[in-house]
C-alpha positions as CSV (number, residue, x, y, z in Angstrom):
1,X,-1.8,-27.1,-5.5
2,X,-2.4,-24.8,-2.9
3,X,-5.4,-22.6,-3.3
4,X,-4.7,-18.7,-2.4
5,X,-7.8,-16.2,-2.2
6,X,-5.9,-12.9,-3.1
7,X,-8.2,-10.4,-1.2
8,X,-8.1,-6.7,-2.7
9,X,-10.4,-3.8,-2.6
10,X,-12.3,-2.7,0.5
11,X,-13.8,0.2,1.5
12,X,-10.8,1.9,2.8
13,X,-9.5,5.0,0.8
14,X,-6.8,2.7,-0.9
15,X,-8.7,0.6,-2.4
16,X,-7.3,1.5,-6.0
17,X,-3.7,0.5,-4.7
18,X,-4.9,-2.2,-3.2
19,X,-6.4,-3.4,-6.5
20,X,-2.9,-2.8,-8.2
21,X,-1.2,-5.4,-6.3
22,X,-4.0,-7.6,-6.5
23,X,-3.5,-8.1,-9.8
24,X,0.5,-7.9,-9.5
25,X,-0.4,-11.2,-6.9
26,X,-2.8,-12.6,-9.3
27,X,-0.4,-11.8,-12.8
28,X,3.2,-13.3,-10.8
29,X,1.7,-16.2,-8.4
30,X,3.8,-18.9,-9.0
31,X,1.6,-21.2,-11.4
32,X,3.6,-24.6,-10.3
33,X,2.7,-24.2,-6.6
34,X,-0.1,-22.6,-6.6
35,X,-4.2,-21.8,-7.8
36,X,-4.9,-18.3,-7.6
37,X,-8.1,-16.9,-6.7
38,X,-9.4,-13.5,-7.1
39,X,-11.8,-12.2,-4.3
40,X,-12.8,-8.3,-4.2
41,X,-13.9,-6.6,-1.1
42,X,-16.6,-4.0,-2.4
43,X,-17.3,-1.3,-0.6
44,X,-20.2,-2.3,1.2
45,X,-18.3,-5.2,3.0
46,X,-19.2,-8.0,0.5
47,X,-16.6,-10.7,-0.3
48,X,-16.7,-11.7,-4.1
49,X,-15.0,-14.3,-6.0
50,X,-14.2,-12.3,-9.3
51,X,-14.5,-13.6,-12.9
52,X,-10.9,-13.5,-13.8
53,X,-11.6,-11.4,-16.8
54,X,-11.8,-8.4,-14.5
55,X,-8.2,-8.4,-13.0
56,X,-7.2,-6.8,-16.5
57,X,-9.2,-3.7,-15.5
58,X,-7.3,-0.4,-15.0
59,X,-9.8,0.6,-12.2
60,X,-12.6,-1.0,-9.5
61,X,-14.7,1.6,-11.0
62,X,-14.0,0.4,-14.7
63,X,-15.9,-2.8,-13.9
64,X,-17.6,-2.2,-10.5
65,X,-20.2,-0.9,-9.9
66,X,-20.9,-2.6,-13.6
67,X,-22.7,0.5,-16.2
68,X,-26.0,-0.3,-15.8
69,X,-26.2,0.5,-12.5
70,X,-24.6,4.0,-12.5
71,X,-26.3,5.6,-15.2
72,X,-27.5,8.9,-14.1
73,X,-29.0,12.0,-16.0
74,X,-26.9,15.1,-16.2
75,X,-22.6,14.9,-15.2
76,X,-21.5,11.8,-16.2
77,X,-20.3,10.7,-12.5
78,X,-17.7,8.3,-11.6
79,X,-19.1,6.5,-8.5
80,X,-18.3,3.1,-6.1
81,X,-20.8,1.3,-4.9
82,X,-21.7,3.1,-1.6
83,X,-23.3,5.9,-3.5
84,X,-26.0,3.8,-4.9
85,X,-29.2,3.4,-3.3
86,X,-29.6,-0.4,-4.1
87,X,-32.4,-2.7,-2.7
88,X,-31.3,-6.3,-1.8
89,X,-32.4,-8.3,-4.9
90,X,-30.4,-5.2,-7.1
91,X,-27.4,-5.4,-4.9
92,X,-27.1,-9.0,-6.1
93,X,-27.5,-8.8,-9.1
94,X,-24.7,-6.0,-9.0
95,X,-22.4,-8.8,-7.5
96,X,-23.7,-11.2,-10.2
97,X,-22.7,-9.5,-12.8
98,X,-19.2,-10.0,-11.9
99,X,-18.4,-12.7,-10.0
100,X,-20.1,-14.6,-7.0
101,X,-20.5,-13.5,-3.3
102,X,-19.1,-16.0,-0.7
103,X,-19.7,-15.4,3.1
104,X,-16.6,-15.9,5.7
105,X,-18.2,-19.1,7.2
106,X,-17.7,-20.5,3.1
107,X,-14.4,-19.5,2.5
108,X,-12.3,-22.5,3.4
109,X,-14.2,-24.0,0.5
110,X,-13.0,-22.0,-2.3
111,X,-9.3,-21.0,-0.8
112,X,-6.5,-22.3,1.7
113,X,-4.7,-19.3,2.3
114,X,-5.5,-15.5,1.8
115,X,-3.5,-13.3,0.8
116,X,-4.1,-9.6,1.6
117,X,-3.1,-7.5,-1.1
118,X,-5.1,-4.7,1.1
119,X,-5.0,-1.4,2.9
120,X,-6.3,1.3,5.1
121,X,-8.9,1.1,8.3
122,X,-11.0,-2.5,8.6
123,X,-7.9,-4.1,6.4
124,X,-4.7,-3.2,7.7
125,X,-5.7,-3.3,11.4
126,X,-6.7,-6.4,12.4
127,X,-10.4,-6.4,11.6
128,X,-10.4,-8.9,8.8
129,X,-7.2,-10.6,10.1
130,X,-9.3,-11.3,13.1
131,X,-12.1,-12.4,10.9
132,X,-9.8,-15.2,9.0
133,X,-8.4,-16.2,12.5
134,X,-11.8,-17.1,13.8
135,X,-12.7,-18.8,10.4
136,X,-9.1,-20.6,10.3
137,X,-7.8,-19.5,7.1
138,X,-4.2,-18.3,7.3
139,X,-3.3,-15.4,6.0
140,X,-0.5,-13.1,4.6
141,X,1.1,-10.5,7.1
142,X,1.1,-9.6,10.6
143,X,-1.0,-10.6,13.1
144,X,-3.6,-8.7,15.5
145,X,-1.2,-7.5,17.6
146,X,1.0,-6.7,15.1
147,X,-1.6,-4.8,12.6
148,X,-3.4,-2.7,15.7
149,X,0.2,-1.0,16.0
150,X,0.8,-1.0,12.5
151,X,-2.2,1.0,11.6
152,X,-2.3,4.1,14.6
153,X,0.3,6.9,13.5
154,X,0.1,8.5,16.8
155,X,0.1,5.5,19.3
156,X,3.2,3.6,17.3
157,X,4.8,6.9,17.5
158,X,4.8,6.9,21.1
159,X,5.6,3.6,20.9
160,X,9.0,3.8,19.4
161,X,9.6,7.0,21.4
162,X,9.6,4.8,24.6
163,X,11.1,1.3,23.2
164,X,13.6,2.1,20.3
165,X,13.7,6.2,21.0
166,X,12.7,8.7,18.8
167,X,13.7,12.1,19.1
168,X,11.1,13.3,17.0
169,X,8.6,16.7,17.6
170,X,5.1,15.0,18.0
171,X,1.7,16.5,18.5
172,X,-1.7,16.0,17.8
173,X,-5.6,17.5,18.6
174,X,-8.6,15.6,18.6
175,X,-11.8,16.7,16.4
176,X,-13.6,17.7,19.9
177,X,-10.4,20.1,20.3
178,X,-10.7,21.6,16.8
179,X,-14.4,21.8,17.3
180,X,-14.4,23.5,20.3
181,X,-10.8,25.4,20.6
182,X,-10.1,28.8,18.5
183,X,-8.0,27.9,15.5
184,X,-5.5,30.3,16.6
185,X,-4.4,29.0,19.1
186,X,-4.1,25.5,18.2
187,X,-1.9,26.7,15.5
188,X,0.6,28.5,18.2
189,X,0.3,25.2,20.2
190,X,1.2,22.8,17.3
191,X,3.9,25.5,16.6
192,X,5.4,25.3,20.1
193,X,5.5,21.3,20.1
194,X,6.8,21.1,16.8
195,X,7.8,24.2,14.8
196,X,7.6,25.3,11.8
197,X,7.0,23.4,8.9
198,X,5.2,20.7,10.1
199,X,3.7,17.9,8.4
200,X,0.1,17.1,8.9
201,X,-1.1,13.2,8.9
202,X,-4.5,11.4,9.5
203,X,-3.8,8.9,11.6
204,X,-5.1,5.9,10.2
205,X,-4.7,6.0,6.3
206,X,-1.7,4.8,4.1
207,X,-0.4,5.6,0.8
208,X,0.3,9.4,2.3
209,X,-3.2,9.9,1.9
210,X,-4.1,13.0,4.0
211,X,-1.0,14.1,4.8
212,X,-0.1,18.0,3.9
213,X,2.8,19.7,4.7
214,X,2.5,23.3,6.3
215,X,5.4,25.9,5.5
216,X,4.5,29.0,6.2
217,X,3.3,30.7,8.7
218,X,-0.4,31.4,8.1
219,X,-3.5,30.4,10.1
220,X,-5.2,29.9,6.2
221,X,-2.1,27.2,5.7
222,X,-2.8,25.2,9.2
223,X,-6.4,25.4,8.7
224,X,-6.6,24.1,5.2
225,X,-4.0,21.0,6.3
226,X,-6.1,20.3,9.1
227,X,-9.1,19.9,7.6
228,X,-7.8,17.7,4.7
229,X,-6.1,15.5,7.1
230,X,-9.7,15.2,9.3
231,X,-11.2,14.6,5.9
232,X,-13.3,17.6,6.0
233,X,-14.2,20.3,3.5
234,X,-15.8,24.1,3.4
235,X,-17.8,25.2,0.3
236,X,-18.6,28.5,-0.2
237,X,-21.8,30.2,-1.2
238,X,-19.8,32.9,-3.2
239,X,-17.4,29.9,-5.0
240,X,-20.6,27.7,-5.5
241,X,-22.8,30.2,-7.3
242,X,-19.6,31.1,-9.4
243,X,-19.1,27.7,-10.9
244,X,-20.5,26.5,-14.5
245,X,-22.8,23.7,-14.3
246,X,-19.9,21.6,-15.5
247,X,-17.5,23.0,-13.3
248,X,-20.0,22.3,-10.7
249,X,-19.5,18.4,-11.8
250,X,-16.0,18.7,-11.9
251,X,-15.9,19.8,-9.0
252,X,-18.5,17.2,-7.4
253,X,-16.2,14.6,-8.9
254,X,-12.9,15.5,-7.5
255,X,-14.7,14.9,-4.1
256,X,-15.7,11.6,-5.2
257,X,-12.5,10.5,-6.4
258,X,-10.3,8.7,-3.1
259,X,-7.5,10.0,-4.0
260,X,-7.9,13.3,-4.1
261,X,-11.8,14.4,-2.4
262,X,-13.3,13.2,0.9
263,X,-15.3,10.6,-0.9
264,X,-19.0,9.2,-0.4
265,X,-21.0,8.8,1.7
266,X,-20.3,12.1,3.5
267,X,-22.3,14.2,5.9
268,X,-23.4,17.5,4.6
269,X,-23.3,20.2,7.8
270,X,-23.5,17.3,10.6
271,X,-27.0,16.3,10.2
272,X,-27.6,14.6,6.6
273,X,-25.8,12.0,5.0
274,X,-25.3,12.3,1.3
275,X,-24.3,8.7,-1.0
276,X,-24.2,10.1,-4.7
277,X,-22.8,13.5,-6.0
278,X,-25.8,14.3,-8.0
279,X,-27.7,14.6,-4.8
280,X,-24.9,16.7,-2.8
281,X,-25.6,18.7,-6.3
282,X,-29.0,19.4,-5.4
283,X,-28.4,19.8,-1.6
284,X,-25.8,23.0,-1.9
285,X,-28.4,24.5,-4.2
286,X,-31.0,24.1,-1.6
287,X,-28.6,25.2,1.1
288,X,-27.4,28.2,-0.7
289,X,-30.7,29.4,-1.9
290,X,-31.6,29.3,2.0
291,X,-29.3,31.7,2.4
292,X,-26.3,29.7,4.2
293,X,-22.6,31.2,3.8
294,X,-21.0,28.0,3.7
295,X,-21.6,23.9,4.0
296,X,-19.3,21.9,5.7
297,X,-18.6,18.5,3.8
298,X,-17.2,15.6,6.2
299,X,-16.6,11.8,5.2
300,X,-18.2,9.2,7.1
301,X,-15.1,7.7,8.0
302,X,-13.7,11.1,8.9
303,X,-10.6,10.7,11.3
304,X,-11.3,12.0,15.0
305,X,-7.5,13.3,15.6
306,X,-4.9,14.9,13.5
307,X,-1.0,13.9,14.1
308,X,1.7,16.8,13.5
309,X,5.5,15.9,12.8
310,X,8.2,18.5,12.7
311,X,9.4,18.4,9.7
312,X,12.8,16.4,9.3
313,X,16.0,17.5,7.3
314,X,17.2,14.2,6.1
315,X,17.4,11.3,3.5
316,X,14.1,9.8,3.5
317,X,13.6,6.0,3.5
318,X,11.8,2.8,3.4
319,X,13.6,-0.5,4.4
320,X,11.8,-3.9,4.3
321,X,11.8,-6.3,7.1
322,X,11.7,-10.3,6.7
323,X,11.8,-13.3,8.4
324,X,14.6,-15.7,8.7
325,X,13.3,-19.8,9.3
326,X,14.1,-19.2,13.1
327,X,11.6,-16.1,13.1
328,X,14.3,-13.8,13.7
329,X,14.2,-10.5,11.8
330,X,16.2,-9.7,8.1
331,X,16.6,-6.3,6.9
332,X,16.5,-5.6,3.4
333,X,18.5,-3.0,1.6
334,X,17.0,0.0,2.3
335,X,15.5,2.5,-0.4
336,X,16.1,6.2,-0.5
337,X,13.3,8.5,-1.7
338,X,15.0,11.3,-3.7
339,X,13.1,14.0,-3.7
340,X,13.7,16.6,-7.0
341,X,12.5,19.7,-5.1
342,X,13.6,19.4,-1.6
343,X,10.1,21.0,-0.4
344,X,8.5,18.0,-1.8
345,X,6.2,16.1,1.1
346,X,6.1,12.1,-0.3
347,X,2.4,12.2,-0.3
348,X,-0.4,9.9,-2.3
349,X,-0.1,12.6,-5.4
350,X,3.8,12.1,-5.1
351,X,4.1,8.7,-4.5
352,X,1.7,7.5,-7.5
353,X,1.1,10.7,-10.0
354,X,4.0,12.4,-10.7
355,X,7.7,12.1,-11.2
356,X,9.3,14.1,-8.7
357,X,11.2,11.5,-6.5
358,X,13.2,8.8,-7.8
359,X,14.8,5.8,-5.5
360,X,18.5,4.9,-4.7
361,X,19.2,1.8,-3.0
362,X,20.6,1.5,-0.5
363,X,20.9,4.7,1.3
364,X,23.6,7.3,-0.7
365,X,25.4,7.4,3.1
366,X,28.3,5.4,4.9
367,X,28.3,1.2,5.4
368,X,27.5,2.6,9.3
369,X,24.7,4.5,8.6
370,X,22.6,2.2,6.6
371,X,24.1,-0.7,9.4
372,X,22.3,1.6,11.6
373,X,19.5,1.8,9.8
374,X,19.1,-1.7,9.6
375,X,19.8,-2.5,13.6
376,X,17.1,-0.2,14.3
377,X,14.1,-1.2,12.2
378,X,15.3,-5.0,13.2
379,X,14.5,-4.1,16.7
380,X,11.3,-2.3,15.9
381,X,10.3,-5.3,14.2
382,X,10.8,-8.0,17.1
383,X,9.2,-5.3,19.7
384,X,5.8,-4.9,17.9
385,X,5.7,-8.5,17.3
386,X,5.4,-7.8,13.5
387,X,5.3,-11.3,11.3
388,X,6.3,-12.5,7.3
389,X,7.1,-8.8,6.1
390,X,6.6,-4.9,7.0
391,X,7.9,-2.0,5.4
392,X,9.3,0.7,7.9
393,X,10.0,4.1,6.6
394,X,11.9,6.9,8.3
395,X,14.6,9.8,8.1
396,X,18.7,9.6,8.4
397,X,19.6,13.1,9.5
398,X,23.0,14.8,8.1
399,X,24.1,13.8,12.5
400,X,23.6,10.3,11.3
401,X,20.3,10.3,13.7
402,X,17.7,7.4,12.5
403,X,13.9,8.3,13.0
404,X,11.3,6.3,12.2
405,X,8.1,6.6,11.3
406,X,4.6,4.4,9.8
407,X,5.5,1.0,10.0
408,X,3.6,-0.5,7.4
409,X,2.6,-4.1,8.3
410,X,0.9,-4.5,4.4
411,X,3.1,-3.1,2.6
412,X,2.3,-2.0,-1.5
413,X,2.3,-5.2,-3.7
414,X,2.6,-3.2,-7.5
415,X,5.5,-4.7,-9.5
416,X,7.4,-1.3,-8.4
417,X,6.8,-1.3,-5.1
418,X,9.7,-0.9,-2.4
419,X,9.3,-4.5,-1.3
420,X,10.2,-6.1,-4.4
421,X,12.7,-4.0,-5.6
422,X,14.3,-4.8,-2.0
423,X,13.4,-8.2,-2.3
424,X,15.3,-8.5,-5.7
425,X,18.5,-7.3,-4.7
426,X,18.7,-10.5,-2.2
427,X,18.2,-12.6,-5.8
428,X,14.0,-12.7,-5.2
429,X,11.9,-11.7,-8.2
430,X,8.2,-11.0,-7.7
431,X,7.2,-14.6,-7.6
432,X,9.9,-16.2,-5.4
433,X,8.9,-12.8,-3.0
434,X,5.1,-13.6,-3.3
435,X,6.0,-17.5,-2.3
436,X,8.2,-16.2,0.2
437,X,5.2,-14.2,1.7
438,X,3.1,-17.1,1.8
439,X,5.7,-19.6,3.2
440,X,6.8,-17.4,6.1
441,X,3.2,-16.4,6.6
442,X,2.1,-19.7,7.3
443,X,5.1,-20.0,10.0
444,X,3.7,-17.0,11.6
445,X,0.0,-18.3,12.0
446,X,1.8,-21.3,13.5
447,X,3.0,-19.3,16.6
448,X,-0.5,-18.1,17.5
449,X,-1.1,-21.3,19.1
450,X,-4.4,-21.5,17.0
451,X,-4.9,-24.5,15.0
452,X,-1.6,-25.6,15.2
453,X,-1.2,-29.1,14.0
454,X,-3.1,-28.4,10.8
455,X,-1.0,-25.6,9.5
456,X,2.2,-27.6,10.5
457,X,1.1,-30.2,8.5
458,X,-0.3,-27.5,5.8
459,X,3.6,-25.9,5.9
460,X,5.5,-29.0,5.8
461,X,3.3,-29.6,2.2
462,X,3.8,-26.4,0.6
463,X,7.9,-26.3,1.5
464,X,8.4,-30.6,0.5
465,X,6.0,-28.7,-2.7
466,X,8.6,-25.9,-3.4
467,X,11.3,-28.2,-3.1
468,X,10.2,-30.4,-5.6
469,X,9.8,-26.9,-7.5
470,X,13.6,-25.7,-7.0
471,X,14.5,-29.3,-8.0
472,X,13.0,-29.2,-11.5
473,X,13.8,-25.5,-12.3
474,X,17.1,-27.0,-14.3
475,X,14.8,-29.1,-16.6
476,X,12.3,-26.6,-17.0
477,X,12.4,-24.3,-20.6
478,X,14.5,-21.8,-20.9
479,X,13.1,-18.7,-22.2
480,X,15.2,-15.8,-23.3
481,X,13.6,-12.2,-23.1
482,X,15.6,-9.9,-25.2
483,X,15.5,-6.4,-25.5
484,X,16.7,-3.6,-26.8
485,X,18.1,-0.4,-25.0
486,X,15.5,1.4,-24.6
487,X,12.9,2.5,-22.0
488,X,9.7,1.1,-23.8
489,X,11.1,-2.5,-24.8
490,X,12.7,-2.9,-20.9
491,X,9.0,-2.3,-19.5
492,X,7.7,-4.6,-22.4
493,X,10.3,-7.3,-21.0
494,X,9.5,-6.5,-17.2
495,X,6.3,-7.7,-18.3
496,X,7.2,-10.8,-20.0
497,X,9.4,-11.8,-17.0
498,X,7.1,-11.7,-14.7
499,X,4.9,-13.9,-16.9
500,X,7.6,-16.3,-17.5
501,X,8.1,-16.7,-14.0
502,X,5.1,-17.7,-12.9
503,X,4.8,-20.2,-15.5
504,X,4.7,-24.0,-13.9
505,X,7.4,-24.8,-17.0
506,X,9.5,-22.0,-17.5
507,X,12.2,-20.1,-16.6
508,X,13.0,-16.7,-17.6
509,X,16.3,-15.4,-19.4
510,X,16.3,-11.7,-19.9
511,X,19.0,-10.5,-22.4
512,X,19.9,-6.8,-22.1
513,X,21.4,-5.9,-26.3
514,X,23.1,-3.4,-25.0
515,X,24.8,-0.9,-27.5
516,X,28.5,-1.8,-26.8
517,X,28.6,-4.6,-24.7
518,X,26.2,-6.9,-26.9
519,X,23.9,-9.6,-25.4
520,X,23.7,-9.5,-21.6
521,X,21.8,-11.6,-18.8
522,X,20.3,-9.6,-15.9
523,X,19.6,-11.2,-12.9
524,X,16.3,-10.1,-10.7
525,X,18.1,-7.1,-9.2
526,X,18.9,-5.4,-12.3
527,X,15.3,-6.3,-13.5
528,X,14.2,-4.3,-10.9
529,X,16.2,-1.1,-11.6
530,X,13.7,1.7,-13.1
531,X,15.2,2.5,-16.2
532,X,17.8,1.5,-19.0
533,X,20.0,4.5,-18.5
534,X,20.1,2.9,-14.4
535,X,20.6,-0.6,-15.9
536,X,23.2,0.0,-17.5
537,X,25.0,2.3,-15.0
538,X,24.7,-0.7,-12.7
539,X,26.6,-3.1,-14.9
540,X,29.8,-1.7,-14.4
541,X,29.6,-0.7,-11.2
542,X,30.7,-3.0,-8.1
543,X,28.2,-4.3,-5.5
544,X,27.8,-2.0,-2.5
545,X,29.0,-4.2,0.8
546,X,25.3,-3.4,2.2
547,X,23.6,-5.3,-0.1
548,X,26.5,-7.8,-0.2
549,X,25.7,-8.5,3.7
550,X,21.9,-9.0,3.0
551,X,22.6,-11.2,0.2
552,X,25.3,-13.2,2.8
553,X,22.8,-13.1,5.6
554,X,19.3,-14.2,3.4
555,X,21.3,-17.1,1.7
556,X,19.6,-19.8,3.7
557,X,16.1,-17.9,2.4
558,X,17.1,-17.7,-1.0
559,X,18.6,-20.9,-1.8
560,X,15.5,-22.8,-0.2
561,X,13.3,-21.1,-2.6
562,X,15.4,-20.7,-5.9
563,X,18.4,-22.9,-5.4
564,X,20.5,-19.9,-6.3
């Protein structure tokens, strides 16, 4: 049994995604080929192996910091870890309490393989990949080179301007600029590069966080999208003194929150750095009673330049990239974000708290276009020296124009996550895609030249280990899921499948009663499809040739790991 450390958390903004496919990875690992092992990141940079009990949480914050360490008098605050003021001995005994630490020099001990179900800055861009590499414990995902690319908006934009083209309006301003450069006219600048609307990104964050979309044009607008995508923030005297002591913690909180506030620590007018909301509390009193119009709030890991992108009139998308056995790239079918309200911006409230996309796959456009599509990210893929899998996103213009944008070298690992709805329509559920990630993963490590002989020896075990896996699947139990047609009981079953498949002794059924056509057995592509009503419009309707060329073209893949 291969032992895989499935990393998740961090200090990066994204932690609370990152924590959702950790336990998707933990929940759906394949059971017959593998041990999993939970190991958080906290904030502070320590590496814990987690008490299993913990991966049922809804939130980091629901078990982490644990209570008795965040009790505070007054507003009930929410906090991480970096806003307590902890001394050593109480810092472990915070990690005690819910798992055990384990330094990088330790780690081959506990796991063979690690596989980061992470995001954002110190994650996603080679720091910690870097940091296996020199303790030689492979890992899931690109590589350096690969990772350094995949996290810089603005220099993989330029990037695929002068490899694959782009004909895209780019700008971007530095902090120094916006420090030092009346707002004005940086407006009328970004406006002459790119028009109006634009779309305002930081750099170095995923999961659309700080990104804002500018429509009109107003100095107010620009300003406001600026500062959220620098992380920055302006209180007022006048809307300070206004508030209610709660709405004063409301408020306090929302800042705290990653998803939607700058988040602590922060620095509070350039000169004092604040870890806990109940002493920002006391520090805008002070400032305001001193007579100060305003306080300017800015994160500690604030970004130092802001990336504008005309806005693009197009079908949005996001189209997974693989790896055949020869290293060469496979295209997945692509997914089309469907936007409601066609002003909608696909940002982190969009993506993860509301309902006002939904997702067509593959692209509603002609066999060419999504051909296109799929020639182009292919080539992105091979010129950044991406490895295993990476999610590339992008727009198909009403011309039939392809640009691209954010290659995403970690993509999202929650059970509906464009990956693995992609993955399934080549006949890949969440564990075969989770082995596949590991599997190919391994290959990649091999071509760094870096401890070769070992991981060829460690590969050739885990595929002569999945072989004797495929092998037995026909003797295993067969376990029917049925449900009925409804919404509820098909995410009750979604559930149980994913279970059932990671069993070592199992094998899942799952029996559709539909209303006229009586008991029917889905495969992993209509498992995948986000409701009954889509389901069910999907059984009578006939394979689009797209998906019937990926499913041609990842055979070889597919059959290795599911004999099917």
């Amino acid at each position: 049994m291969f032992r895989i450390g499935i990393f998740f958390g961090g200090p990066a903004r994204e932690r609370e995604i990152s924590f959702l496919g950790g336990k998707t990875t933990f929940t759906c690992l394949d059971r017959s080929l593998f041990t999993p092992v939970p190991v958080f990141i906290d904030g502070r940079g320590n590496f814990i192996l987690l008490k299993p009990e913990f991966m049922e949480a809804q939130s980091i914050r629901d078990f982490y910091p644990p209570p008795a360490f965040t009790a505070t008098e007054g507003y009930p605050f929410r906090v991480y870890e970096e806003s307590l003021d902890l001394d050593p001995e109480s810092e472990r005994a915070m990690i005690q309490a819910v798992g055990t630490q384990v330094e990088p020099k330790d780690f081959a001990a506990h796991f063979d393989f690690a596989f980061l179900a992470v995001h954002g800055p110190q994650l996603e861009d080679g720091a910690i990949q870097g940091l296996l590499e020199w303790y030689g414990i492979p890992y899931y995902g690109s590589g350096l080179m690969g990772s350094g690319i995949g996290i810089d908006k603005i220099a993989q934009n330029i990037l695929i301007q002068r490899t694959v083209g782009l004909n895209k309006r780019l700008y971007s301003i530095t902090k120094e600029q916006w420090d030092h450069t009346d707002k004005s006219i940086l407006f009328e600048l970004v406006k002459e590069h790119v028009g109006l609307p634009f779309v305002c990104k930081a750099p170095h964050q995923g999961s659309s966080i700080g990104v804002s979309f500018v429509r009109k044009d107003e100095l107010d607008e620009f300003v406001k999208g600026v500062l959220q995508s620098f992380f920055l923030q302006r209180i007022t005297r006048e809307e300070w003194v206004s508030l209610t002591d709660n709405e004063k913690g409301e408020k306090l909180q929302r800042i705290a929150n990653l998803d939607e506030g700058i988040a602590f620590p922060l620095v509070l007018d350039e000169k004092e750095i604040i870890t806990h909301p109940a002493v920002l509390w006391k520090a805008l009193d002070a400032t305001f009673t001193a007579g100060a119009e305003f306080a300017l709030l800015s994160s500690v890991h604030a970004e130092d330049a802001v990336l504008f992108e005309s806005f693009v009139n197009g079908q949005e998308f996001s189209c997974g990239v693989i790896q055949d056995f020869d290293g060469s790239p496979l295209a997945l079918p692509p997914s089309e974000v469907i936007k409601l309200d066609d002003n909608t911006v696909f940002d982190f409230k969009t993506k993860y708290l509301t309902s006002t996309t939904r997702k067509a796959i593959p692209i509603r456009t002609s066999l060419e276009n999504n051909r296109k599509v799929h020639a182009i990210v292919k080539e992105t893929f091979d010129l950044f020296k991406f490895g295993a899998c990476v999610r590339i996103d992008g727009f198909l213009t009403p011309e039939g124009e392809v640009l691209l944008h954010d290659p995403n070298t970690l993509p999202g690992m929650s059970p509906s996550s464009f990956i693995f709805k992609q993955m399934a329509e080549i006949g890949l559920n969440v564990t075969d895609s989770l082995t596949y990630f590991i599997r190919f993963s391994l290959r990649e490590r091999i071509r760094t030249g870096k401890l070769t002989s070992m991981l060829r020896m460690e590969l050739k075990k885990l595929d002569d280990a999945i072989r004797v896996r495929v092998a037995g699947l026909a003797s295993r139990t067969k376990t029917e899921i049925r449900f009925p047609a409804t919404d509820e009981a098909f995410e009750e079953a979604k559930k149980t499948y994913n279970r059932v498949a990671a069993s070592a002794d199992q094998v899942p059924v799952p029996v559709l009663l539909h209303p006229e056509k009586g008991a029917v057995i889905l495969n992993a592509a209509l498992m995948a499809r986000p409701s009954v009503a889509e389901l069910i419009e999907s059984l009578d309707q006939p394979v689009h040739p797209l998906i019937e060329e990926c499913r041609a073209y990842s055979r070889a893949v597919r059959e290795f790991l599911t004999a099917s």
